[in-house]
N, C-alpha and C positions, 0 to 999 in steps of 0.2 A: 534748541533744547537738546538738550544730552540724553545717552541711552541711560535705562533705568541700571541701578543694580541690583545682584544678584537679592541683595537684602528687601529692595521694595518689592520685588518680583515673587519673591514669597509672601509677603507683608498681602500683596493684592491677590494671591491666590489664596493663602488663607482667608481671607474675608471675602471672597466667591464663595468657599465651599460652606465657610458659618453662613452665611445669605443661603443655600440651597439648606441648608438643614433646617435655618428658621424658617424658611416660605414651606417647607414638609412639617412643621408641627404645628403652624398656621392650618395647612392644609386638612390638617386631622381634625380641628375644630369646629365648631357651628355657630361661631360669633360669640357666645355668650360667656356664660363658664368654661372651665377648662373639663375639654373631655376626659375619658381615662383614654383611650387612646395617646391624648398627649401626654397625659400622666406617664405611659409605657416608656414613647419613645422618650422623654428627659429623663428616665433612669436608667434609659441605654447610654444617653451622652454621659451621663452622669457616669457611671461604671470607668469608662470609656478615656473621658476629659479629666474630671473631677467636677466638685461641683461650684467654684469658684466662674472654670472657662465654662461650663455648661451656662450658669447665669448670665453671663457675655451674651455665648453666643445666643440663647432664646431670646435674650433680653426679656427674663421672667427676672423679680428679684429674688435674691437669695435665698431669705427668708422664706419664699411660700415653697423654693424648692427643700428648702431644710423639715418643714410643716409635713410636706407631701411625706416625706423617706421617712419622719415619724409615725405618719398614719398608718405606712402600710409597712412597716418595721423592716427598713432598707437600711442597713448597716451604712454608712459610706465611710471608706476611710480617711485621714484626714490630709492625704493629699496622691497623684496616682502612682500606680507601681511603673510608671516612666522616670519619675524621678531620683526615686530608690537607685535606679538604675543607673541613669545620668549622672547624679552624684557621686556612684561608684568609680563610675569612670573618668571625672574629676580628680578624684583621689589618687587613681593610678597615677595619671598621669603628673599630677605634684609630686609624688614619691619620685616618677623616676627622673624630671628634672632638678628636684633637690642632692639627687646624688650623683649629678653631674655638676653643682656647686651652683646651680642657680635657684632663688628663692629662698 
């Protein structure tokens, strides 16, 4: 068997640390309904992830996370300010290879 790469090697640590975040908002519960405690922390991830990878990672559906941020009048935006981000620097970087004559 061959060594992993770089890309699984994130792949599997990303899904450790979703696993420690889910077994911590399990943690916070009492088997039954959902605490406010949990309520808290999914509007941390949520802030944090958005709320698409928050539903991932809790493996709550979307739905009851969209319910919750109406109840308790939780703006969220519609996607995170990493992407904003990322996208930007996308952009750069087609600019400055387009005007080296590629793309």
């Amino acid at each position: 068997m061959g060594a992993m790469s770089t890309k699984e090697l994130m792949r599997l640590m990303h899904e450790e640390i979703y696993e420690e975040k889910r077994d911590l908002f399990c943690s916070l519960g009492d088997g039954g309904r959902y605490t406010e405690q949990q309520k808290r922390f999914a509007f941390e991830l949520i802030a944090e992830h958005g709320m698409r990878a928050t539903a991932r990672i809790l493996r709550v559906p979307r739905r009851t996370l969209q319910r919750w941020c109406g109840q308790y009048g939780i703006y969220v935006r519609r996607c995170p300010s990493w992407v904003r981000e990322w996208a930007a620097r996308r952009r750069k970087k087609r600019r400055f290879w387009q005007y080296r004559g590629y793309g």
